[in-house]
C-alpha positions as CSV (number, residue, x, y, z in Angstrom):
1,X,26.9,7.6,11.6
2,X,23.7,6.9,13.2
3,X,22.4,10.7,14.4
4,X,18.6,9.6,14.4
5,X,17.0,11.3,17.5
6,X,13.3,11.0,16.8
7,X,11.5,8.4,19.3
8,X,9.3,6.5,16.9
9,X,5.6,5.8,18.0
10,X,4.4,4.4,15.2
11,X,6.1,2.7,12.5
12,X,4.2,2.3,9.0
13,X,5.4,-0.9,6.3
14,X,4.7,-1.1,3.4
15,X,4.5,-5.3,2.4
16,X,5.9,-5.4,-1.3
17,X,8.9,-5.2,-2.2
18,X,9.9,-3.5,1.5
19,X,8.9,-6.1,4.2
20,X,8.3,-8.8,1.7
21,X,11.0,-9.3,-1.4
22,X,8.0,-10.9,-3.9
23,X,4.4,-11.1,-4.3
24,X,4.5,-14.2,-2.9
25,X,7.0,-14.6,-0.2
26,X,7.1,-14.5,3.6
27,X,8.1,-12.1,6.2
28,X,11.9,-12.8,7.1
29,X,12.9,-13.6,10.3
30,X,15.0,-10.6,11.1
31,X,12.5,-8.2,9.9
32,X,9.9,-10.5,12.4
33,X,12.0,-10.5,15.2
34,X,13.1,-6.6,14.9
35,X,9.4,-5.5,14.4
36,X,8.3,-7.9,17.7
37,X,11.2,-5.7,19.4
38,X,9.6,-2.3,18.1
39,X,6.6,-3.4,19.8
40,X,8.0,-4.7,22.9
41,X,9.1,-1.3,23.0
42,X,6.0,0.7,23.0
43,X,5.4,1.4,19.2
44,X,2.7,0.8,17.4
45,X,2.9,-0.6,14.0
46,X,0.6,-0.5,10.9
47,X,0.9,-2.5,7.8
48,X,0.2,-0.3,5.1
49,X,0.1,-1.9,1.8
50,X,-1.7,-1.2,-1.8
51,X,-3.1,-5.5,-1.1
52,X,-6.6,-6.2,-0.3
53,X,-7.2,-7.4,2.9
54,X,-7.0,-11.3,2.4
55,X,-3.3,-10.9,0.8
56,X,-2.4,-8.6,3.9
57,X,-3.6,-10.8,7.0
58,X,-1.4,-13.6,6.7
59,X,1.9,-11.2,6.3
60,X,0.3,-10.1,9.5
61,X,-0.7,-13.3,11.3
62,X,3.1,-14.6,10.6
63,X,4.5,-11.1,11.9
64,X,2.5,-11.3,15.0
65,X,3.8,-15.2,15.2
66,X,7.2,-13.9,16.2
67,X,6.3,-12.8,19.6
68,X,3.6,-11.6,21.6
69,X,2.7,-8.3,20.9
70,X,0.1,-8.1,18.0
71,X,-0.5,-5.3,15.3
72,X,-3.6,-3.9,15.7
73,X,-4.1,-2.1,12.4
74,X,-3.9,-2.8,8.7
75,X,-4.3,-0.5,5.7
76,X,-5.2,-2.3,2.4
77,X,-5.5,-0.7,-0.6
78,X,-3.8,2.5,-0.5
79,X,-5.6,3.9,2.6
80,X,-8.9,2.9,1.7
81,X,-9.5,0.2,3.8
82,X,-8.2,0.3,7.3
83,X,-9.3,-2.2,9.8
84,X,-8.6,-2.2,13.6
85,X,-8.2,-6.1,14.0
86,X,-9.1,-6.3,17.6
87,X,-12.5,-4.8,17.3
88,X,-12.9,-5.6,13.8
89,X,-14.3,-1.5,12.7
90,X,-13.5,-0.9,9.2
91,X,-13.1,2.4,8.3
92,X,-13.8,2.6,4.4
93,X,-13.4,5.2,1.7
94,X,-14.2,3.9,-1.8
95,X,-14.8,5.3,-5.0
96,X,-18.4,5.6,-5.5
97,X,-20.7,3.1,-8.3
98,X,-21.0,6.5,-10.0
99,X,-17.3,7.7,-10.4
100,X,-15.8,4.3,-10.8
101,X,-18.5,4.1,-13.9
102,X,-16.9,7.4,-15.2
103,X,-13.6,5.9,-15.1
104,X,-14.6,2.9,-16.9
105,X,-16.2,4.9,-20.1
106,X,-12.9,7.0,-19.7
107,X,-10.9,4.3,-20.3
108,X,-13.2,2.4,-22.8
109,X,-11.6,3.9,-26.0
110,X,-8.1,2.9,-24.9
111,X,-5.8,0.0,-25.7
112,X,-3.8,-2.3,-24.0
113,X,-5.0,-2.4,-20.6
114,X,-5.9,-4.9,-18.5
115,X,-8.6,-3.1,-15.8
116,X,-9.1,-4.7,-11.7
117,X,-11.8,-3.5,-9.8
118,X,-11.4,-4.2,-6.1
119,X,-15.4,-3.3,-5.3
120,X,-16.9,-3.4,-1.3
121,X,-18.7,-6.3,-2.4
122,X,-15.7,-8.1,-4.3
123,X,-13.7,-7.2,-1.3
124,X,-16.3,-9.1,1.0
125,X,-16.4,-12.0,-1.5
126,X,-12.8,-12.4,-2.3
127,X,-13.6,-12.2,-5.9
128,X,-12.1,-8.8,-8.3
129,X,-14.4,-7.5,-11.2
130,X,-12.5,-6.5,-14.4
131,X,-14.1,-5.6,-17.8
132,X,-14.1,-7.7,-20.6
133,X,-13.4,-5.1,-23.5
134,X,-10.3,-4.3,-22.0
135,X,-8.8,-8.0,-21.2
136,X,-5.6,-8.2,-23.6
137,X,-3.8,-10.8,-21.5
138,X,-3.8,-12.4,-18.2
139,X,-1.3,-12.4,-15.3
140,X,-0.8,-11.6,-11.7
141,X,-4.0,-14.3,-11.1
142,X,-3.4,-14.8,-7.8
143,X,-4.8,-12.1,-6.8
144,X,-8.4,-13.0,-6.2
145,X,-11.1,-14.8,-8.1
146,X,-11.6,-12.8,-11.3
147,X,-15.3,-12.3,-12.8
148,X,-16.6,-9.9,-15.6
149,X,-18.6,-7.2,-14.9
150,X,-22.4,-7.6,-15.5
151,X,-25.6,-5.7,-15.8
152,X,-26.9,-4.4,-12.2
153,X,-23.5,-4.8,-10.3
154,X,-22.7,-2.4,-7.8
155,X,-19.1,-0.7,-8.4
156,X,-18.6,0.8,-5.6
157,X,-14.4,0.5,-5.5
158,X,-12.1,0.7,-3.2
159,X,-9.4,0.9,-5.8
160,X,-8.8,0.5,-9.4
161,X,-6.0,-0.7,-11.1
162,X,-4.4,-0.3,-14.3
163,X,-1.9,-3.2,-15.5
164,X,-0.5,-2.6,-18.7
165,X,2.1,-5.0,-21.1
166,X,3.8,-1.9,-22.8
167,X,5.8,1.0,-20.0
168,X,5.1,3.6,-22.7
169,X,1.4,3.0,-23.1
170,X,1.1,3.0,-19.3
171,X,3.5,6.8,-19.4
172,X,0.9,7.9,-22.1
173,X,-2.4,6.8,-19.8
174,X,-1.1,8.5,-16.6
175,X,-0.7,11.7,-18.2
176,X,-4.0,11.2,-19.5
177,X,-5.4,10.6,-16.5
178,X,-3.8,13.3,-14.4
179,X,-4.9,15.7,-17.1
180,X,-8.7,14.2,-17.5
181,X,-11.8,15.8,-16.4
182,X,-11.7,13.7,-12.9
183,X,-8.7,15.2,-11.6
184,X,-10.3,16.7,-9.0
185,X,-12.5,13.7,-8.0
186,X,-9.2,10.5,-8.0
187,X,-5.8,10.6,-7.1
188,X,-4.0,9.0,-10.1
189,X,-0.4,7.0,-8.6
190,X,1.9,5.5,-11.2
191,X,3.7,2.7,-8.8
192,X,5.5,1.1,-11.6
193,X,6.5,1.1,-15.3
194,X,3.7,-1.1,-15.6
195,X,1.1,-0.3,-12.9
196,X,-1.6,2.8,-12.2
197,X,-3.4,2.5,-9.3
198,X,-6.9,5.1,-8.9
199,X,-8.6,5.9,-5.6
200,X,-10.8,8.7,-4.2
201,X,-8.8,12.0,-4.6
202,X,-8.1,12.8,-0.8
203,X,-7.2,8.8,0.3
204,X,-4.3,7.5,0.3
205,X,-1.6,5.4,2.7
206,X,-1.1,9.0,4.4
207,X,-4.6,8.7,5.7
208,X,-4.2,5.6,7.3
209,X,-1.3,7.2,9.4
210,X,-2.8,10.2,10.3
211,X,-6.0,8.3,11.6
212,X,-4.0,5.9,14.0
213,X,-1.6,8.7,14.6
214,X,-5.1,10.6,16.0
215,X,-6.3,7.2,18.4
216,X,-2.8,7.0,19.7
217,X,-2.2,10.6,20.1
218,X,0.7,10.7,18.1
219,X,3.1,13.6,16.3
220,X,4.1,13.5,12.8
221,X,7.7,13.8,14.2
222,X,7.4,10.5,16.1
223,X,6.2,8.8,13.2
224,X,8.4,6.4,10.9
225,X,7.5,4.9,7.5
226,X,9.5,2.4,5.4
227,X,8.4,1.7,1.5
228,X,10.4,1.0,-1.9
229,X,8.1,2.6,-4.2
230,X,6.3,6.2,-5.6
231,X,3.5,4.7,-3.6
232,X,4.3,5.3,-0.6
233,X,5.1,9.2,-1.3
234,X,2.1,9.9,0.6
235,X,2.8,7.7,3.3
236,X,6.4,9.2,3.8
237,X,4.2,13.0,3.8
238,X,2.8,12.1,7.0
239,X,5.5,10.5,8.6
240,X,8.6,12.1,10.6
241,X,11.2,10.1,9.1
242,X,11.7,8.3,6.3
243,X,13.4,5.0,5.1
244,X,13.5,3.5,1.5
245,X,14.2,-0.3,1.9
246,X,16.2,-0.4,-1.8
247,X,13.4,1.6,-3.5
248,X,12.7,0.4,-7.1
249,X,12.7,4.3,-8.2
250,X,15.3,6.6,-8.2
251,X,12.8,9.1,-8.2
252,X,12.1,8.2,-4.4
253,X,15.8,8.8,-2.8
254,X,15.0,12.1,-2.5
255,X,12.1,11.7,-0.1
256,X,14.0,9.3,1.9
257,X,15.8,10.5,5.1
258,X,17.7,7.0,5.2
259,X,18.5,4.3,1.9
260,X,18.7,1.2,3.1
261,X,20.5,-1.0,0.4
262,X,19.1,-3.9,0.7
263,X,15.7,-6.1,1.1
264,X,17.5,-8.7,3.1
265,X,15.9,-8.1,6.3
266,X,16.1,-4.6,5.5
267,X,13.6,-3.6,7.5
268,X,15.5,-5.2,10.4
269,X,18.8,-3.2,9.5
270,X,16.9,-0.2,9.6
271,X,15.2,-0.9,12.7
272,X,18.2,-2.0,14.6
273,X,21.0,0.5,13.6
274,X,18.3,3.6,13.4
275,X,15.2,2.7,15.8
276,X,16.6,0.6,18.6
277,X,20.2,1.8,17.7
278,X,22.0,-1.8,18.1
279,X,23.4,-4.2,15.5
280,X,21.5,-6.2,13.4
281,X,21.6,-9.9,14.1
């Protein structure tokens, strides 16, 4: 039975795998529509994804398609790029050209990795900077131009990430890294059997909420966040209620208030019979 009470105010989404099934598929209509009605309601909405910025605006742009309310807010990159889109301020929270160094000779000894660098400067240009002693193998190129790093660039990162062909090698490195001598400085996220992501230690999707929670002058209890993945831990920390849109980890279920089990318009199922407390279409 439906016993939800909370009045959501803001609503956080996560894009992979929660409002979008792939890397590279659209919005649904359901989950359009039933976000539109969330708005037309009075909530505010922010996309909060792990994507850079040019992967997350057009998820937006066909989101605000549906009707004609628009979302004002994205967070890229785990919570270290959040961008009101009607003014166009960024706030920003990278690792520094100093630290992301560190994390490079930290890595240097180790084997199959494959090592992004989403830098200010690569974010501007579109392009990611990986290093060239750690390139095994190549896949998930559609995520940006790639280029080597070179003498004199400035690494100033929003994020780093950690792609990996083998699930143990990539178990071994996040124990590694949790245990290094920059655990204090990064916060190290495992968001798959193949994936680490690295930002600055106190930054995360939980930042982004609690800053447009503070413009809007909302309470944590008013505040709803959907995800599928440990990635969005921090996200559900700062939110009210929870909802796991057929998480990929068992692990997360426990952090979840609701399951929803599917990612056919999930979003919109959890929306109508929770949020807006009506049938889904």
């Amino acid at each position: 039975m439906n016993n939800l009470q909370t009045k959501c105010e803001l609503l956080s989404l996560d894009l992979d795998g929660t409002l979008l099934k792939t890397a590279t598929s659209k919005a649904q209509n359901g989950d359009r529509f039933a976000i539109q009605e969330m708005m037309d309601s009075g909530t505010k909405v922010i996309i909060n994804s792990g994507r850079p910025p040019w992967r997350t605006l057009p998820a937006i742009k066909q989101i605000d398609s549906a009707g004609k309310n628009k979302i004002q807010y994205m967070s890229c990159l785990n919570g270290t790029y959040i961008q009101d889109l009607i003014s166009g301020e960024v706030i920003s929270n990278p690792l520094s050209d100093e630290l992301t160094r560190k994390i490079i000779e930290l890595l240097k000894p180790k084997r199959n990795i494959y090592l992004w660098l989403y830098t200010v400067k690569g974010i501007q240009d579109k392009v990611i900077k990986m290093t060239p002693y750690l390139l095994l193998f190549n896949f998930l190129t559609n995520r940006g131009n790639i280029k080597n790093i070179v003498a004199g660039d400035d690494l100033t990162t929003y994020k780093v990430d950690l792609l990996f062909p083998f699930k143990s090698t990539c178990t071994k490195t996040y124990n590694f890294l949790i245990n290094c001598y920059l655990k204090d400085q990064i916060r190290v996220t495992k968001t798959g059997d193949r994936i680490i992501e690295i930002t600055q230690k106190n930054i995360s999707k939980s930042f982004a909420i609690e800053y447009v929670a503070k413009q809007f002058n909302i309470q944590k209890q008013n505040i709803v966040s959907m995800g599928d993945t440990p990635n969005d831990l921090e996200a559900f920390k700062a939110s009210g209620v929870t909802f796991g849109i057929k998480p990929k980890n068992k692990a997360l279920y426990q952090y979840c208030n609701y399951v929803i089990d599917t990612k056919t318009n999930g979003v919109a199922k959890a929306i109508h019979k929770y949020l807006l407390k009506k049938e889904t279409r």
